[in-house]
N, C-alpha and C positions, 0 to 999 in steps of 0.2 A: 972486274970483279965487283966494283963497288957497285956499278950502273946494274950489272944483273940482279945483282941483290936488292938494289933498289927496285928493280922495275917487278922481283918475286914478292918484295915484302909489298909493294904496292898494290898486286894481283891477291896477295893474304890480306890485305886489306878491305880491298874488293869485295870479298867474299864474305869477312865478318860483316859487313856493314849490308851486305844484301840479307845475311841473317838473321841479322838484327831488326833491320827494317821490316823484314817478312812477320817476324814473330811479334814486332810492334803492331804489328797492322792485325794480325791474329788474336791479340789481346783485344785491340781497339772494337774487334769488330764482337768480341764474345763480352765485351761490355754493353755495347750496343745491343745488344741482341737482348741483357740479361735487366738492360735498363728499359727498355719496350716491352720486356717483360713485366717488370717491376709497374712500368707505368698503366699496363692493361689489368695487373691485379689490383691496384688502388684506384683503376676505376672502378672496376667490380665489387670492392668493399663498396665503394661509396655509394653504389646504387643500391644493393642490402641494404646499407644504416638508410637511406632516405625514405625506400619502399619499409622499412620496419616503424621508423619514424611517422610515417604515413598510417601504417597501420594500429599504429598508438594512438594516432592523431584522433583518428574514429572511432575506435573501442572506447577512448576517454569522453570523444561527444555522445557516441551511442548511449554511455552509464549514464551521462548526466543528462539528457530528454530523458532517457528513462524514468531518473527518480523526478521527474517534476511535469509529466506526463498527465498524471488526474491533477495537476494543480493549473493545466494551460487553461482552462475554459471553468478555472471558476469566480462564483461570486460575490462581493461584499454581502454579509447577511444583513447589513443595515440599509441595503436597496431596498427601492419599495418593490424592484420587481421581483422580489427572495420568495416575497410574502405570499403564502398559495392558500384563499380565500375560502376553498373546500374544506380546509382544517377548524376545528373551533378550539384546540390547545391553545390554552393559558398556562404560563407558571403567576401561582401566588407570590406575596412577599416572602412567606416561610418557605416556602418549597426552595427557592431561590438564595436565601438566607443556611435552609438546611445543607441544597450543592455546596454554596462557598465554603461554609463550615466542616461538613464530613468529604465531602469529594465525588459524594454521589448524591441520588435522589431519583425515587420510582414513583411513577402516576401508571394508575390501572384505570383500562375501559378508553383507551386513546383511541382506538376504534371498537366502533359496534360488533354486535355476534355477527351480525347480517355482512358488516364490512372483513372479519374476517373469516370468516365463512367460504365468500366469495374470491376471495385473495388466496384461499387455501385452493381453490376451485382451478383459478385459472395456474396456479404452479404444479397442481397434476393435473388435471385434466383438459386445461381449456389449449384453447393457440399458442396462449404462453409459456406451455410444457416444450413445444415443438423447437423453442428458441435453447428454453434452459435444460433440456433432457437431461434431467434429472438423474435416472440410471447412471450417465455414463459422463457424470463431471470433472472439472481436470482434478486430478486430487493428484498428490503424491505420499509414498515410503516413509514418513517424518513420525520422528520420536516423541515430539512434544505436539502433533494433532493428530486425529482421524478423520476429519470431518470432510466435506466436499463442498463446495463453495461456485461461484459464478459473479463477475461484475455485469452490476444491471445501468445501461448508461444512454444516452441518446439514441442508440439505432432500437434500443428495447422503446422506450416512447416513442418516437417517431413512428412506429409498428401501430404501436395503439392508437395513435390519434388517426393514424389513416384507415383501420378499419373501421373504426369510430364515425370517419367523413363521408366513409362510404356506405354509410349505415347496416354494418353487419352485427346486431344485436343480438346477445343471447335473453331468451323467451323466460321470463320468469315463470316459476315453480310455484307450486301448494306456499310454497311457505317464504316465498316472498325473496328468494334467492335469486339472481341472476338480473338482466332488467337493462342491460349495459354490452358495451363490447365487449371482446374476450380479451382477457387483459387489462383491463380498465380499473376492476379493483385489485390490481396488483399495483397501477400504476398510481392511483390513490394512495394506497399507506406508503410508499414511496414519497411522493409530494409532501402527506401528513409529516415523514420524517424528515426528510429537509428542511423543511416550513422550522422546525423544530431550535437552528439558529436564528431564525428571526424573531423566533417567539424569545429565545432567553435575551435578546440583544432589545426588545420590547417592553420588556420585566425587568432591567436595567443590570443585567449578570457582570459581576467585573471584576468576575478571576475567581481562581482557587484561593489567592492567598488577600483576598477580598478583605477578609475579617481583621487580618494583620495591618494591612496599610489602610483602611478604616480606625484603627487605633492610631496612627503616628501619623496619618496625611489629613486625615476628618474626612466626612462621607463628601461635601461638595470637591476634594482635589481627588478620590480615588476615579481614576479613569474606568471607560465600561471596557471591556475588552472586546478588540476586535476579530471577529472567526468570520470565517469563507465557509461556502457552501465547495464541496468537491466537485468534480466532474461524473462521477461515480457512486453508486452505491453497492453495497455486499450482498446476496442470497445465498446463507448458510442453509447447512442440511446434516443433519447429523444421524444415522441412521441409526435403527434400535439393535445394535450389535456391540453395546458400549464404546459407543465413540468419543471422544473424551477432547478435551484441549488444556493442558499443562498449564500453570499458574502462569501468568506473561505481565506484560504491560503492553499496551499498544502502540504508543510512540516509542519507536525505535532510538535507543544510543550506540553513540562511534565506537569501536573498538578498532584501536587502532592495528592490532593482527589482523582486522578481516581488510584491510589492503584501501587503495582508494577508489576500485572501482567499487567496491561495497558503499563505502560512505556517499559516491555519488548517487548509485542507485536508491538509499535510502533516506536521499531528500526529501518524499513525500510523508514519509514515516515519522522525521523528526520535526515535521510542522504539526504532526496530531495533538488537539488542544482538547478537544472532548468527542466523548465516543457519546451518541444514540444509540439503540438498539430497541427495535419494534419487535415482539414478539406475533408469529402466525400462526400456530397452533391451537385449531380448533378445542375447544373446550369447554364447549357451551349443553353441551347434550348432560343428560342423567350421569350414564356410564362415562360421560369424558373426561374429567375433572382432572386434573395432573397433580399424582400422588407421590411427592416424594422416595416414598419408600417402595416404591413398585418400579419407578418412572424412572428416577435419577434425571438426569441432565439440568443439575439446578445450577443457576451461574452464583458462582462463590464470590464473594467480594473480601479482602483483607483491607481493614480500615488503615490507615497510615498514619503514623504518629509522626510524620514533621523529620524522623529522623533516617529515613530507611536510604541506602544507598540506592540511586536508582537502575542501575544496573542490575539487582539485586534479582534475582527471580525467589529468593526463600521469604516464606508468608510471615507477617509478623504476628508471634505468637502470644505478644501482649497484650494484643486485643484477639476478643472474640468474631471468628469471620460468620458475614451475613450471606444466609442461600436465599436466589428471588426464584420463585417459581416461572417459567417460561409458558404463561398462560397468557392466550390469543388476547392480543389488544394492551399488553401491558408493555408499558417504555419506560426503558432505563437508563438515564444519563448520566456520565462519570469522569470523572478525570484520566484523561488520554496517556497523560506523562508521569502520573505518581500510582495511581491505583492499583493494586495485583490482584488479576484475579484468574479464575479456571470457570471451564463448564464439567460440571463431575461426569462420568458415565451415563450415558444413558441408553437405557430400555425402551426407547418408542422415537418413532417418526420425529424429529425436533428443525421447525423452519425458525430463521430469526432476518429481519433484514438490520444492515447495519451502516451507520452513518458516521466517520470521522471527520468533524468540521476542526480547521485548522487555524492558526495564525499569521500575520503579517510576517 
């Protein structure tokens, strides 16, 4: 009886243990199964995070070549090779004296009627239309411009000096207009305006806040300041449909809600040190005169009292703002980082080219 029992309890034995065994191996293997699993979806995560990683990686390079983009190819204004020989701009002591002190400063007749005559010629009419088509500029939907706009940069010169080489000349007129390639005096007030850092770097300009640290450094320790020529220049167009540009500043500041690809992109923006602005707007004839009150599109300038925040877009109403008439051949220099200003409404055709020369 004992030996049966033993050799039944031995055969129950048996059987638990092959049960066991089975359902150990049934676990074993639904762990395996669920750890090959586990191990194939942390690879998959991990190629997302590297491919997204990657994709950060270039979106953050892309914003920064962006903003420093007009700033690859340019140049010290204190080269001699800045200096463009065509110009005869001079700043005076006081004109120089008047920038550091107020923040701006207008010289009229920076080019001839003949010179922009001609420069009005080739932006509607000549070769040089064909590049800037005028009509159909990029513009966009914005609250704070209307205006349309074009960068004018190496491959626009490079155009001109090769029809130029190849001597395709336009025929002068009764009245003494033309005489040159097509293009050519566009490409001129262009030069005239860049020329226009090495003229103040010439005239010994050194700084906005020039007048201040002339009082506490003395005039031989004030440093001159140093500005670059851009890679680039502006061709604005404002058409007589009241086109308008909202009070602004032209160097750009951080806010740090607009994220970091903003601030990268807007590295060029916050080296603007002084704004030029050549005016081309024929205005030489009897009936062409630019009349305020007919015309509108006068650039507003709000003088700065030292105290304004610069982020600040509201005008200071402490002082009284100055309107410059946007008559052909008039250049107007200003401080890029403090100045507030607007171009009002306006009623008629308005061209201006535009120069932000920057800092170290």
């Amino acid at each position: 009886m004992f030996v049966s029992m033993s050799q039944s309890n031995l055969m129950l034995l048996k059987r638990l243990i092959y049960k066991q065994n089975h359902y150990f191996c049934l676990q074993t293997r639904g762990l395996t199964q669920r750890s090959a699993q586990s191990r194939g979806s942390f690879s998959f995560d991990k190629i997302v995070m590297f491919g997204l990683c990657i994709c950060t990686a270039i979106t953050i390079s892309d914003a920064y070549y962006e903003g420093r983009e007009n700033l690859q190819d340019s140049i010290q204004c204190s080269d001699s090779t800045s200096h463009y020989l065509g110009s005869s701009l001079k700043f005076t002591d006081l004109e120089i004296k008047t920038l550091e002190r107020d923040g701006f400063v207008v010289l009229q007749n920076v080019l001839s009627k003949v010179e922009v005559k001609n420069a009005m010629n080739d932006v509607k009419f000549g070769s040089m239309a064909e590049l800037l088509n005028i009509p159909s500029l990029p513009t966009e939907t914005l609250d704070y411009r209307s205006d349309k706009f074009i960068c004018l940069g190496h491959a626009e010169r490079d155009a001109v000096t090769a029809r130029r080489d190849n001597h395709l000349i336009r025929q002068k007129d009764a009245q003494g207009f033309g005489g040159e390639a097509a293009g050519e005096a566009l490409l001129h007030a262009q030069l005239v305006l860049r020329n226009v850092g090495s003229c103040l770097q010439q005239a010994l300009f050194r700084g906005f806040d020039a007048q201040n640290d002339r009082q506490t450094q003395g005039e031989k320790d004030t440093q001159l300041a140093s500005l670059c020529i851009p890679r680039s220049l502006q061709l604005s167009h404002y058409s007589p449909d009241k086109t308008f540009y909202t009070p602004h500043r032209d160097a750009a500041t951080f806010d740090f809600r607009e994220g970091l690809l903003t601030y990268l992109r807007q590295h060029s923006y916050r080296k603007r040190y002084v704004t030029a602005i050549l005016y081309l707007n024929d205005t030489s004839g009897p009936s062409l005169p630019w009349i305020a009150e007919t015309d509108g599109g006068q650039l507003r300038l709000f003088p700065y009292d030292g105290q304004e925040m610069m982020d600040s877009k509201t005008p200071n109403r402490t002082a009284e703002s100055i309107d410059i008439l946007p008559t052909g051949g008039t250049l107007v220099v200003f401080d890029s980082q403090r100045l507030l200003h607007e171009v009002r409404p306006t009623s008629r055709d308005r061209y201006a080219l535009t120069c932000w020369f920057t800092v170290d």
